[in-house]
N, C-alpha and C positions, 0 to 999 in steps of 0.2 A: 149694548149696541147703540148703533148712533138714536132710530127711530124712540128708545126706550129712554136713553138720556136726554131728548129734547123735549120729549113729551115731560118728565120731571123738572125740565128747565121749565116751559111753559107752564105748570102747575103750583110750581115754587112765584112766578111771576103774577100771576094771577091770585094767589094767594095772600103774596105782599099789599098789589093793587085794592083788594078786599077787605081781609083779617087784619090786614097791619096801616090802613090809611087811616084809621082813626086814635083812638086811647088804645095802646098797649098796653095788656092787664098782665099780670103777673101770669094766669093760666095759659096766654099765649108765649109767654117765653118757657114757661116751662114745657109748653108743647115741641119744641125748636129744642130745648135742652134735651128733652127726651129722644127724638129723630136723631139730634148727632153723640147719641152713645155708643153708637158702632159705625159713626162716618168722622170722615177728616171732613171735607164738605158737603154743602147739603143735598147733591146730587153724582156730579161723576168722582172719578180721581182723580178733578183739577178743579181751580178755583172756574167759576162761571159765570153768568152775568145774574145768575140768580143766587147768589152768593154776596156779592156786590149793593144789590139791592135790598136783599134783607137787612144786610150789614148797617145800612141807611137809614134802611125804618126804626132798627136795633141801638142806634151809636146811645141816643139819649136814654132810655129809658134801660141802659148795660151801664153804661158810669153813673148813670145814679144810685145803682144798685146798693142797699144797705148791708153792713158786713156781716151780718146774720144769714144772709139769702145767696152767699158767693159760695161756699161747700153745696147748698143745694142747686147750683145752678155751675156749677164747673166747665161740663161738658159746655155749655153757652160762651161760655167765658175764656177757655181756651180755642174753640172756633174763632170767636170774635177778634181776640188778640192778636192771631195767626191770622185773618182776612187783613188788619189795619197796616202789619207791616208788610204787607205782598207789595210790589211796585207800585201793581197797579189801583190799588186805593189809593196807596199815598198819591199819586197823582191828582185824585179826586179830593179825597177827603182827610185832615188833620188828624193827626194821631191821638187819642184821647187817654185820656189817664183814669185806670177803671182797677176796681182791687178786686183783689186777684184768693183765690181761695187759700186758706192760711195751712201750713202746711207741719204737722208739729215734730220738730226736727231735733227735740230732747233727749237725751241717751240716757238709755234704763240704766236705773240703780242697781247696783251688785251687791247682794245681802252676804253680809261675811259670817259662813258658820261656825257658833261658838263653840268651845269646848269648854264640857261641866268640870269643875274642880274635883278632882277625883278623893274620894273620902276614906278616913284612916282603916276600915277597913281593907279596902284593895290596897292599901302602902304596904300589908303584910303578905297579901297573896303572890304566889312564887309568879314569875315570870311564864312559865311553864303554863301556868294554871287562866295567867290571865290570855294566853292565846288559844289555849283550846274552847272549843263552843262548851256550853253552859248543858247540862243534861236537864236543868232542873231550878225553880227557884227555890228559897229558902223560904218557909213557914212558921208558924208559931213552935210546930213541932220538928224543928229543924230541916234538914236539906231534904228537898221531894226529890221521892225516885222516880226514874221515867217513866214513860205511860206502860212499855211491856213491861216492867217489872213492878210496878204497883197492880197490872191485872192479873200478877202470877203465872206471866207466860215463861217455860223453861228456854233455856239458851237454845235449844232443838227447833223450837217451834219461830224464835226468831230469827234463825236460820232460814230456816224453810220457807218464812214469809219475807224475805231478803231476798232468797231465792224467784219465788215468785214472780213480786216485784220487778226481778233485772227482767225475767223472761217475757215478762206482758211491756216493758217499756222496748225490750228487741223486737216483739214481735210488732209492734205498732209502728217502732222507727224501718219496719221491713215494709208494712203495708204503706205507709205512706212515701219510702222512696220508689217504690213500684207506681204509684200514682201519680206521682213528679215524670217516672221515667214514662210512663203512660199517655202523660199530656206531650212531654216533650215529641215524642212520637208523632203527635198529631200533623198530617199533611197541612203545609202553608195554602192558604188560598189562591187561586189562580192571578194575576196579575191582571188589574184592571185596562180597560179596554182604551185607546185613546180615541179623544174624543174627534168625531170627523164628521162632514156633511152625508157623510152613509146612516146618519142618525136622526135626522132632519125629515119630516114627510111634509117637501114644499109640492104645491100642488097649483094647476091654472085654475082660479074663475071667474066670473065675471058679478062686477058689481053692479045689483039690480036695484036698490033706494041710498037713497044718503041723505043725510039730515046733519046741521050743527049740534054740538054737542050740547045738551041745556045746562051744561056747568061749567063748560071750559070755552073760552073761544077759539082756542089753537085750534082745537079737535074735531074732526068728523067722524059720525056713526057709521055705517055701512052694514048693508046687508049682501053678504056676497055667496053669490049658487056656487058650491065647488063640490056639482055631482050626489051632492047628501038628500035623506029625506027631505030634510027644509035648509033654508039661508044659514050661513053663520053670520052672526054679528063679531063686527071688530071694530077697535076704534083706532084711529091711524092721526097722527100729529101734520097732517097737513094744509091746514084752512089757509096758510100762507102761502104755499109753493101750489096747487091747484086748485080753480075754480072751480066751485060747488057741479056747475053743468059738464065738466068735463070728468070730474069721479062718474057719474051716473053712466051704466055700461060699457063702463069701460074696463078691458081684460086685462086680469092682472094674476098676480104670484105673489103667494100665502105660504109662510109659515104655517102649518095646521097642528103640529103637538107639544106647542110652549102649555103651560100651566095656566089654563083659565085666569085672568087678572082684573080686578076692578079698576078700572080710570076713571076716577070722578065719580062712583057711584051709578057706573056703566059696567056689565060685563063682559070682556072683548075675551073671543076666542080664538085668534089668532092674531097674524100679523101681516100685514103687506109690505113685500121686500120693493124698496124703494133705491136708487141710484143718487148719488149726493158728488158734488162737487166738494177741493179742502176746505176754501171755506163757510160748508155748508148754507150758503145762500141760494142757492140751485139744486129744488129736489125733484124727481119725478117718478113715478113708480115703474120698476121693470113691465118690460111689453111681451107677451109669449107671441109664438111666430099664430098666423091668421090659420084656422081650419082647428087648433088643437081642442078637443072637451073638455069640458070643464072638470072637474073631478082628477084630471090625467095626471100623473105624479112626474115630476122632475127628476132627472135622473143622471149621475156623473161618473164618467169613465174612470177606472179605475177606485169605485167606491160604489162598489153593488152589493147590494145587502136589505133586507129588510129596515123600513126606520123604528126608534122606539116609540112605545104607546105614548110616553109625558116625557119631553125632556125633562129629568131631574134639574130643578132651578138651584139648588143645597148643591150640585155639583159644577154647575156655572158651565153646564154644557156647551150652548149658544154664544153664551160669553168665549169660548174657547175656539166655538168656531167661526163668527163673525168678524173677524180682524182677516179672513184669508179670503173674502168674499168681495168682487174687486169686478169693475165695467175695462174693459182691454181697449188699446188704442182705436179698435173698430166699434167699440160699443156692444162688447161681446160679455154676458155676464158669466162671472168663472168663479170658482174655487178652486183654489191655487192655478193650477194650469187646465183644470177638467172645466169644461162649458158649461150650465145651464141648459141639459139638451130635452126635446119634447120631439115626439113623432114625427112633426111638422123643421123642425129645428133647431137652434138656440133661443133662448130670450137673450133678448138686448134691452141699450134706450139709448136714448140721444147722446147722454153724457160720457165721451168716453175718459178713461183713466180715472175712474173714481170711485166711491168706496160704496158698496150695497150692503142695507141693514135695512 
């Protein structure tokens, strides 16, 4: 969501500012190497300005890199190559010439197997003889008999244990295609549920302290009443788009069952649904209509239902729903065509035709 990727722009930025304004040591690239083993870049699914920027602190101490260190540091190394030829570096910055992890492209050997020279004894044995299987090797005391008939078992009795035999190998290929046909049987699972704002418990309340974040500058802390025992704390990415005295009591609209998250060594328990302009330069947080409690759950026509306890984040729930969540020409906030409704009203905000996250 947009609130989620700017806060990670702002903390990739700030990081750079920090971590990366002095000697870049090995441990920090490998820490970046590590982060983009399951990302193309270092925060959304496009390049960003915090992408750009690492890219900057990164160009010299990624081409100098010695050829022993380029297998271990890959993931770095295919980010970095991939930022240098986007447009929008080359604009900035010169293409650099950085090696590249060696990749061994040699085709296995095919061992050709031999055949023994076959010896003058088998040149005598019949044809016949040399394709049937062997009952027996040959000994000092010439050719060994088989194991039944060296224990002195009568032809009866090897019958009967042939017998056997076939009857425990049916009886097992019976039990086991029952157990095939047993599983197959088994009813399909019901079809998972799709994901929708019926899943979401957004809620009004009002925000009673706020504080800068003591490790990020973007960031503000919040402690907001929404009806609970005590406050929840959240932390919201906007030191940029509202002044400090205008967060303080002022009603707003929560996300309440995302997955507990650390920002910065802060625990934020929720989220504040905010209103953004395309090019997010203009943000402000949804307004619930005047008179509604705190606590009071949000609620959208044609999407009643209980919310769940945690959104599942492994299932990118929010992620699924946040693309349909949109301010209307009047400044009406909607999910898809259903409103943002509370006892009192809709929530809106100033910004109309824009995207709430």
């Amino acid at each position: 969501g947009w609130r989620l990727g700017s806060l990670q722009v702002s903390e990739w930025l700030t990081y750079c500012n920090t971590e990366l304004s002095g000697v870049v040591t090995d441990k920090k690239l490998f820490q970046v190497n590590e982060h983009l083993k399951t990302r193309t870049f270092l925060t959304l699914e496009r390049l960003t300005l915090a992408d750009l920027m690492v890219f900057n602190r990164l160009s010299g101490p990624t081409a100098a890199l010695p050829v022993a260190q380029t297998d271990q540091l890959c993931n770095l190394i295919r980010w970095f190559d991939m930022i240098q030829r986007s447009e929008a570096a080359k604009s900035l910055f010169p293409v650099l010439k950085i090696t590249k992890p060696r990749l061994d492209t040699s085709p296995l050997q095919s061992v050709q197997p031999t055949e023994a020279a076959p010896s003058k004894s088998s040149s005598s044995t019949s044809t016949k003889e040399a394709q049937a299987p062997a009952a027996g090797k040959a000994g000092k005391g010439g050719d060994r008999k088989s194991d039944a008939t060296s224990a002195g078992a009568t032809p009866a009795a090897v019958a009967a244990a042939t017998k056997a035999a076939a009857e425990g190998e049916a009886a097992a290929g019976g039990k086991a295609k029952k157990e095939k046909k047993e599983k197959k049987e088994k009813p399909a699972p019901p079809p998972a549920e799709e994901a929708s704002v019926r899943m979401a418990d957004i809620r009004v309340g009002t925000i009673t302290k706020v504080w800068r974040h003591p490790n990020a500058e973007a960031l503000y802390c919040e402690e907001i009443d929404l009806g609970e025992d005590k406050p929840r704390t959240v932390v919201s990415g906007l030191v940029k788009f509202v002044p400090e005295d205008q967060m303080l009591n002022r009603r707003v609209v929560v996300v309440c069952n995302l997955k507990p998250a650390k920002m910065r060594d802060v625990m934020s328990y929720g989220m504040v649904l905010c209103a953004a302009n395309e090019a997010h330069d203009h943000v402000e947080p949804l307004a619930p209509p005047e008179g509604v409690p705190n606590g009071e759950r949000v609620v959208f026509e044609g999407f009643e239902g209980e919310p769940e306890e945690v959104l599942n984040p492994k299932k990118k729930v929010w992620e699924k729903i946040s693309p349909d969540l949109v301010t209307d020409a009047s400044g009406v906030a909607k999910y898809k065509q259903a409103a943002f409704m509370t006892t009192k009203g809709p929530c809106t905000s100033k910004l109309a035709n824009g995207s709430v996250n």
